[in-house]
N, C-alpha and C positions, 0 to 999 in steps of 0.2 A: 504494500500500500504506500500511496507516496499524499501527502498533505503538503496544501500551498494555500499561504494567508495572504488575503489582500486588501487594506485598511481603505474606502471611501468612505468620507468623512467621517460617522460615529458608529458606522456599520463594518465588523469583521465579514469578509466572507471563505469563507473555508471552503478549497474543493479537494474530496478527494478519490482517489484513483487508485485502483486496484481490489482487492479482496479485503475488506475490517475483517479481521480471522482472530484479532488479538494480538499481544505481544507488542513489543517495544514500538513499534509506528504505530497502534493503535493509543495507547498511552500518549505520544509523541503529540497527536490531534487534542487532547484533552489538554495536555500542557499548555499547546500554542492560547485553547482560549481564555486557560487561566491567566496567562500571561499580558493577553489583552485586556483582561479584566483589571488587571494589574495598572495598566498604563489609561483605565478609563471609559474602556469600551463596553458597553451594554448590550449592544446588539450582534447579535451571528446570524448569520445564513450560512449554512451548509449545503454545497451543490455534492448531487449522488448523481450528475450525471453518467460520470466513468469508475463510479463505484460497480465492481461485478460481481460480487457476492457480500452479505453482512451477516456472519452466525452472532450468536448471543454475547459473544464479550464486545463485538461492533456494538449492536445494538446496547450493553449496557456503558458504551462509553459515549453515544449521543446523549443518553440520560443523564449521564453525569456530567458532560458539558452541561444540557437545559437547566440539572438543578445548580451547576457552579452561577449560571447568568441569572438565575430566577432568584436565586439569595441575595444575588448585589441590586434587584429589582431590574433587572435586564430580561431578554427578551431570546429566543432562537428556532430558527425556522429551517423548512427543509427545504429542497428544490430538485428537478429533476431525477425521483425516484424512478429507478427502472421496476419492470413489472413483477420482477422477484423480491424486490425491496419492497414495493407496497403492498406482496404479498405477505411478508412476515411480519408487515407493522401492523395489516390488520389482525393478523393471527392472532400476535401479542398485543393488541388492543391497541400500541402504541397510536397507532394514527389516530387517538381519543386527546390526546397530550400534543403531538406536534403539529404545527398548521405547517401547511404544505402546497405547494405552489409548481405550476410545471416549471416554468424557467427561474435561473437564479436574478432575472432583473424584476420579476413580480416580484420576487421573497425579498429583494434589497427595498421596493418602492413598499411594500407592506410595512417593513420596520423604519420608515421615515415618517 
């Protein structure tokens, strides 16, 4: 998996690419938006366009980015889930919790 952050004005946006399977680059994502939280930032979007698979430690590391943003009163949203992603989020309810957007330029104008 590879994670890249891109600051427009108060909005993180995170995309990431490859398989969340867990392990040290999954962690890695959690970090960055603790990091931004660190420097200010409240808001994320997470694009899953080139995400191509998420098992359950992916999925508990989204959660725990939304609860790090949702405790500073911040905000995190999803974007460009493919059809097996938003197969497992309704599985696990999650799509009840994250609002969800097809492109990542909806999910950046929703958190403005």
């Amino acid at each position: 998996m590879a994670t890249e952050i891109e600051i427009q004005d108060d909005v993180a946006i995170v995309t990431l690419k490859g398989k969340l399977m867990g392990g040290p680059e999954t962690d890695e994502c959690h970090d960055i938006i603790k990091k931004a939280i660190s420097n200010g930032i409240r808001k994320a979007a997470v694009d899953l366009t080139n995400a191509e698979w998420i098992n359950s430690r992916g999925m508990g590391m989204l959660m725990a980015c939304y609860v790090s943003l949702r405790n500073q009163g911040g905000e995190l949203c999803l974007a460009g889930e493919t059809d097996k992603t938003k197969s497992l989020l309704k599985i696990t309810k999650l799509d009840t919790i994250f609002n969800s957007y097809e492109t990542i330029e909806e999910a950046v104008k929703s958190l403005r």
